[in-house]
VMD Tcl script that builds the backbone (N, CA, C; Angstrom):
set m [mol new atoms 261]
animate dup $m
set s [atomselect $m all]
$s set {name element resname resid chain x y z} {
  {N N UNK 1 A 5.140 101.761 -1.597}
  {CA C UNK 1 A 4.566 100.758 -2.472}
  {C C UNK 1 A 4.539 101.298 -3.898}
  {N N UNK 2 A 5.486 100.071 -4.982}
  {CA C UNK 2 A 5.322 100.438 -6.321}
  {C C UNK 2 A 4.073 101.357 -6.770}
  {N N UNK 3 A 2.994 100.606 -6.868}
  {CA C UNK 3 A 1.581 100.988 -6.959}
  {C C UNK 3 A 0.171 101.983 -6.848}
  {N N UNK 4 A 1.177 102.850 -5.639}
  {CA C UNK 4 A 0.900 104.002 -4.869}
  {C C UNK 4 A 1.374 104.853 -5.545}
  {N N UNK 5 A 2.870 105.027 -5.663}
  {CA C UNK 5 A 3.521 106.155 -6.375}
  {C C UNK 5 A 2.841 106.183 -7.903}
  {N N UNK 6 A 2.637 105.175 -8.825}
  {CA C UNK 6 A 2.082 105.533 -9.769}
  {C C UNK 6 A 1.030 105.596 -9.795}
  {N N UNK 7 A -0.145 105.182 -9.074}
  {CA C UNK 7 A -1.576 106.433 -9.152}
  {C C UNK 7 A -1.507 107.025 -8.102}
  {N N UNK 8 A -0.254 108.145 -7.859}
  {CA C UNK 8 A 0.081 109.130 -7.136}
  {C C UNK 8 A 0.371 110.353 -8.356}
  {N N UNK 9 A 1.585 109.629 -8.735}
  {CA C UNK 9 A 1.454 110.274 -9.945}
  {C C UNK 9 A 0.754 110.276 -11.088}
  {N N UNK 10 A -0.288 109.885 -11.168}
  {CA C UNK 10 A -1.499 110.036 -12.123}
  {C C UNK 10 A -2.165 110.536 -11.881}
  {N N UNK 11 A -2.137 111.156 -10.614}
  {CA C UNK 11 A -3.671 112.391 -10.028}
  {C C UNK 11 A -2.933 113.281 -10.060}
  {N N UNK 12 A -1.280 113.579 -9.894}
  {CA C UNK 12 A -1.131 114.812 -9.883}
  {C C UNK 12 A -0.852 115.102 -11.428}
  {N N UNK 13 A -0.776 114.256 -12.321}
  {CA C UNK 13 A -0.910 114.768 -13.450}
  {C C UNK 13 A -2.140 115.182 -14.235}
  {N N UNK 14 A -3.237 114.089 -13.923}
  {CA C UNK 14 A -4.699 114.275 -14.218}
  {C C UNK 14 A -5.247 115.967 -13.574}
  {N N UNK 15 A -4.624 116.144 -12.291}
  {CA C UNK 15 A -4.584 117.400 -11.595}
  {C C UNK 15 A -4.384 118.672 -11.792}
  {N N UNK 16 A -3.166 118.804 -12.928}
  {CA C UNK 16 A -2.376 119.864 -13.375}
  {C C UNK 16 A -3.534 119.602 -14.419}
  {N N UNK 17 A -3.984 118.901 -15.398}
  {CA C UNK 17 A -4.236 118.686 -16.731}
  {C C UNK 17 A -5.257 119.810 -16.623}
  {N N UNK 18 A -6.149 119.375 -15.610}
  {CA C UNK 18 A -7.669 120.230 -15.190}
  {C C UNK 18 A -7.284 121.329 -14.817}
  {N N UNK 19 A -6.307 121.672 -13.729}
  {CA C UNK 19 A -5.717 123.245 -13.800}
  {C C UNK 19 A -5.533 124.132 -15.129}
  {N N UNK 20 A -4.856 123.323 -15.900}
  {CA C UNK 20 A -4.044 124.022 -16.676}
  {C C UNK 20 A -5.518 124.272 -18.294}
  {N N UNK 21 A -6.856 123.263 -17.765}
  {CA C UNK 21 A -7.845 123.957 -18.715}
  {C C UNK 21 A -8.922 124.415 -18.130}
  {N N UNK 22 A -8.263 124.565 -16.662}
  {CA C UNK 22 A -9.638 125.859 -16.083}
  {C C UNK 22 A -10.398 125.159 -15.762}
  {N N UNK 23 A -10.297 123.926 -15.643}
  {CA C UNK 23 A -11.477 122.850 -15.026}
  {C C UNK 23 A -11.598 123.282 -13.323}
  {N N UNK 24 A -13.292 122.456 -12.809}
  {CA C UNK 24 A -13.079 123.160 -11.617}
  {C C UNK 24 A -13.450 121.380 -11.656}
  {N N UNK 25 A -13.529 120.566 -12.177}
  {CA C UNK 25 A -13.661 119.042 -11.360}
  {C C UNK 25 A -13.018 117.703 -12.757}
  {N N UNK 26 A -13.006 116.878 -12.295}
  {CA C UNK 26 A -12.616 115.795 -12.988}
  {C C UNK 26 A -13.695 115.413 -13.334}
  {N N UNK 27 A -14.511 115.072 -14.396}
  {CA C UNK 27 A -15.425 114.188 -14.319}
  {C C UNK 27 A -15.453 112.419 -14.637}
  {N N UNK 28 A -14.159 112.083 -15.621}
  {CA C UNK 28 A -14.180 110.650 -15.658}
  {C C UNK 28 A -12.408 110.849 -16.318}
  {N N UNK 29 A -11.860 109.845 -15.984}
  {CA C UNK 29 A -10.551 109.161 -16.341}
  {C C UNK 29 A -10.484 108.005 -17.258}
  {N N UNK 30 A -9.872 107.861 -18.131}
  {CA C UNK 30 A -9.426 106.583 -18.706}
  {C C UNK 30 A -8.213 106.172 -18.545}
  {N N UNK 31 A -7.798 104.975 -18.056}
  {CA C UNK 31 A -6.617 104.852 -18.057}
  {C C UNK 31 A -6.476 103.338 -18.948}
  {N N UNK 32 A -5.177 102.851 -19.093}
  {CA C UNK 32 A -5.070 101.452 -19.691}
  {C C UNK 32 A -3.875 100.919 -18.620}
  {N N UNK 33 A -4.056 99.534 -18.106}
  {CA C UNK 33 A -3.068 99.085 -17.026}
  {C C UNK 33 A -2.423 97.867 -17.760}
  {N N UNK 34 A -0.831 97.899 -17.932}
  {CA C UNK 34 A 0.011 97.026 -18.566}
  {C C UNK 34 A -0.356 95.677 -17.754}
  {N N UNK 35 A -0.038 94.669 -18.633}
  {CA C UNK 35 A -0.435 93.446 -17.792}
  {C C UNK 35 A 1.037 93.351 -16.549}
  {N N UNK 36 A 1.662 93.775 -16.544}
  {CA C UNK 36 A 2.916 93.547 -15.652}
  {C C UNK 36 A 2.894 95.334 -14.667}
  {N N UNK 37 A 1.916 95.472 -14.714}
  {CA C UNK 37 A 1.653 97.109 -14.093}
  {C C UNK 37 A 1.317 96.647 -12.324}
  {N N UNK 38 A 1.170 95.241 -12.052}
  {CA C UNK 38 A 0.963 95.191 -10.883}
  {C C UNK 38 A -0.319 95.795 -10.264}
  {N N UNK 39 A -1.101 96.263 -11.313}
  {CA C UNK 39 A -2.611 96.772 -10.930}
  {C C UNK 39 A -3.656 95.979 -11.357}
  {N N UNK 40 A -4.554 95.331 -10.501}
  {CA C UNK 40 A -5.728 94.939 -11.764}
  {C C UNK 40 A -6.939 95.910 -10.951}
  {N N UNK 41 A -7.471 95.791 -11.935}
  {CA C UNK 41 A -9.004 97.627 -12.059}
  {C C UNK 41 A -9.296 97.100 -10.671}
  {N N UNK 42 A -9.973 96.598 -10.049}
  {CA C UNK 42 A -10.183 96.584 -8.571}
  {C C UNK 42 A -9.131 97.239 -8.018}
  {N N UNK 43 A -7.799 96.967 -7.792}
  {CA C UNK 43 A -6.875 97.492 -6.934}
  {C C UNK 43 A -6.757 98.723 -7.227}
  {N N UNK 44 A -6.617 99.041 -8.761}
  {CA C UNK 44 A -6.360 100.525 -9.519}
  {C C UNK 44 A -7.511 101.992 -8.608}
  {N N UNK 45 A -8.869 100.978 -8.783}
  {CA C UNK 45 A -9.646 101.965 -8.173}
  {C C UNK 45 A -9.528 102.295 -6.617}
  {N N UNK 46 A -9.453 101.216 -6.026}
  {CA C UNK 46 A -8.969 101.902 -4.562}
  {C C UNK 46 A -7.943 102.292 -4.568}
  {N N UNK 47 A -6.958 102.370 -5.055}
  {CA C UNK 47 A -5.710 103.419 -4.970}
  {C C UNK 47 A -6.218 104.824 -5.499}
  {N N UNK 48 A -6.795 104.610 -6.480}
  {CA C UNK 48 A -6.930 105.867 -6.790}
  {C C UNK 48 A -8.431 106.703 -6.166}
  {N N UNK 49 A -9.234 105.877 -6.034}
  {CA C UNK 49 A -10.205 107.052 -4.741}
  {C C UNK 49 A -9.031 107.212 -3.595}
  {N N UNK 50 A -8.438 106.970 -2.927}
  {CA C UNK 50 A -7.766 107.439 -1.812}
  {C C UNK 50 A -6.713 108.612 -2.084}
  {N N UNK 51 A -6.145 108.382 -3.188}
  {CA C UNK 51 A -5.338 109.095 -3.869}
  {C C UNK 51 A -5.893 111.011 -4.504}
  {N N UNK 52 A -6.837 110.408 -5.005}
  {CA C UNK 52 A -7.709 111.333 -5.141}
  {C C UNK 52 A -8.844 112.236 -4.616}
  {N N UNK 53 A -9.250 111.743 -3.266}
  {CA C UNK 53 A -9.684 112.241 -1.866}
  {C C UNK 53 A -9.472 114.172 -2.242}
  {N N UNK 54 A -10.403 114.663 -2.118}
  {CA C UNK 54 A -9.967 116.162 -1.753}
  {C C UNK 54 A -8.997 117.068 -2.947}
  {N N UNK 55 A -8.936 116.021 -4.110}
  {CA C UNK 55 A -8.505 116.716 -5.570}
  {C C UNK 55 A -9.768 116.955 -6.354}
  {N N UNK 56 A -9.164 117.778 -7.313}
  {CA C UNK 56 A -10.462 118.160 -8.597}
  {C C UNK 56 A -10.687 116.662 -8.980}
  {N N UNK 57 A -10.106 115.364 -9.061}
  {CA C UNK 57 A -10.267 114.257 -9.593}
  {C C UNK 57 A -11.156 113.151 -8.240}
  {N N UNK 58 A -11.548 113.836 -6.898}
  {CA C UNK 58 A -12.554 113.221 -6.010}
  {C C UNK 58 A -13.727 112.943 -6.787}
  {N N UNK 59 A -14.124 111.766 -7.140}
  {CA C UNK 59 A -15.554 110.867 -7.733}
  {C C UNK 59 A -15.522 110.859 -8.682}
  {N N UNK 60 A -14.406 111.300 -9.757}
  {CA C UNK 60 A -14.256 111.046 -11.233}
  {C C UNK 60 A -14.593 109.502 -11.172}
  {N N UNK 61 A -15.291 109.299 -12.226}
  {CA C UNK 61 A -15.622 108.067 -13.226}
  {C C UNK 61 A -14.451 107.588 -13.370}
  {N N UNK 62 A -14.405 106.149 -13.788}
  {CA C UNK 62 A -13.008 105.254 -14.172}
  {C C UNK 62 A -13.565 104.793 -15.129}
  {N N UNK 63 A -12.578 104.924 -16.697}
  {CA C UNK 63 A -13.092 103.637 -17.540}
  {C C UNK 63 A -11.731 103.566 -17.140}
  {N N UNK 64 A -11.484 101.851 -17.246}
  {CA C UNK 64 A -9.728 101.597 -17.059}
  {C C UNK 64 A -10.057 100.294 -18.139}
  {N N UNK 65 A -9.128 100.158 -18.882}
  {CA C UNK 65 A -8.698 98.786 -19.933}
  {C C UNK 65 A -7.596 97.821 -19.148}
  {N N UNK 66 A -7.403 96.901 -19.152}
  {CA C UNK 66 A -6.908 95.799 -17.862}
  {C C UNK 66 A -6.008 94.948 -19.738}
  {N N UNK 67 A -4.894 95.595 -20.220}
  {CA C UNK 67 A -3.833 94.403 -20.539}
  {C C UNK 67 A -3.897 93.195 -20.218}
  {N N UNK 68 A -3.686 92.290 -21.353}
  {CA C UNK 68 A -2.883 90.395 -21.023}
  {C C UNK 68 A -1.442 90.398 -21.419}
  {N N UNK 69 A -1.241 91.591 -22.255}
  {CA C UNK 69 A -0.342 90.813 -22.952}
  {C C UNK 69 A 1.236 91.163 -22.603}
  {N N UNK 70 A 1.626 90.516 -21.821}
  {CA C UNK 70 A 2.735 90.454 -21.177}
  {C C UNK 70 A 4.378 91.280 -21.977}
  {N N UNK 71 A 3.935 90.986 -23.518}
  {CA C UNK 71 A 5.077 90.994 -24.174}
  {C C UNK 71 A 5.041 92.439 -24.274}
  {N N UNK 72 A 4.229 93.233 -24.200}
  {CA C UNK 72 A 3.748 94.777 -24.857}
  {C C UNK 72 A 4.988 95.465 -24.373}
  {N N UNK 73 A 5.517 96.280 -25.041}
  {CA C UNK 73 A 6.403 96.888 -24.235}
  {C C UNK 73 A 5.900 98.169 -23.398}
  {N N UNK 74 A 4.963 97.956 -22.941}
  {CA C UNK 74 A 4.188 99.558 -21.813}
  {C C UNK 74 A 3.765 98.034 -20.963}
  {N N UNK 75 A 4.229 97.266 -20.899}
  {CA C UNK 75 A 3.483 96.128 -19.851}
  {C C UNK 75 A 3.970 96.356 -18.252}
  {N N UNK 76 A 4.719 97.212 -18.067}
  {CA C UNK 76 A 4.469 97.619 -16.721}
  {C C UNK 76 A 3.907 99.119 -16.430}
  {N N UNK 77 A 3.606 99.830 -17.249}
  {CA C UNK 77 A 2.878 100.784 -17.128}
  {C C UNK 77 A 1.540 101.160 -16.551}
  {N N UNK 78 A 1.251 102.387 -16.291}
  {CA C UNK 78 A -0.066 102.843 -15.987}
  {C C UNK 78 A -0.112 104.014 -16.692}
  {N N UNK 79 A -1.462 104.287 -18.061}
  {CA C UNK 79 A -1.191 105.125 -18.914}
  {C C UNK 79 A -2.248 105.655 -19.083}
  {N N UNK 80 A -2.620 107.434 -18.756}
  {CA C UNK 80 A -3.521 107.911 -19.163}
  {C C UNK 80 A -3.927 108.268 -20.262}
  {N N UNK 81 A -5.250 107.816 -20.613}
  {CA C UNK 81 A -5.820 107.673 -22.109}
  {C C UNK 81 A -6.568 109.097 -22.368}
  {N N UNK 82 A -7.376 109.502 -21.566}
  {CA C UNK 82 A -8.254 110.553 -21.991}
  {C C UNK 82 A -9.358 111.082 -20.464}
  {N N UNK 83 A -9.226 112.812 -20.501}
  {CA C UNK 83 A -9.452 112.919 -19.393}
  {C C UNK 83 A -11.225 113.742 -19.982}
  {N N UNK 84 A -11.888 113.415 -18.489}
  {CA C UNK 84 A -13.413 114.678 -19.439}
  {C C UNK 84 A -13.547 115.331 -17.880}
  {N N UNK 85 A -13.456 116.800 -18.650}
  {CA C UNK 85 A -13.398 117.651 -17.597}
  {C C UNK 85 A -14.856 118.637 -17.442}
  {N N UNK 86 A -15.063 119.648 -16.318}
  {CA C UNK 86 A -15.905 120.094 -16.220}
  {C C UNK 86 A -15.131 121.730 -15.897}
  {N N UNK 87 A -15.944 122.486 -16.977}
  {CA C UNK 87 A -15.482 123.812 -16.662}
  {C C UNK 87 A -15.834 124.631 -15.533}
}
mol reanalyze $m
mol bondsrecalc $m
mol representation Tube
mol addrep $m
């Protein structure tokens, strides 16, 4: 499933991010979802608690921004905005 693979690959990048600053947990995510991203924030979040199960990013916070605008050119995207980590 489209949908899977990309907040698949958003935990393992959110994942490395916290590795790579010595974080020992995720504490909140921002992401922004293209209106043609095939995600809306309900779906986004259960993909991504499951996804995130048993990573430094298990119970991170979600702010997520939910796109309209079809024309955007990131309108099928899923794009991480800003991560807050815990040392």
């Amino acid at each position: 499933m489209h949908e899977t693979g990309m907040v698949r690959d958003l935990i393992r990048h959110v994942v490395r991010a916290a590795e790579a600053n010595g974080a020992h947990r995720v504490l909140e995510v921002k992401v922004w979802l293209g209106a043609l991203s095939h995600l809306s924030t309900g779906h986004f979040r259960e993909h991504f608690e499951s996804e995130a199960r048993g990573t430094l990013a298990e119970g991170a916070r979600l702010s997520v921004t939910e796109s309209s605008d079809t024309s955007d050119p990131r309108a099928q995207s899923l794009l991480l905005e800003s991560l807050e980590l815990e040392a």
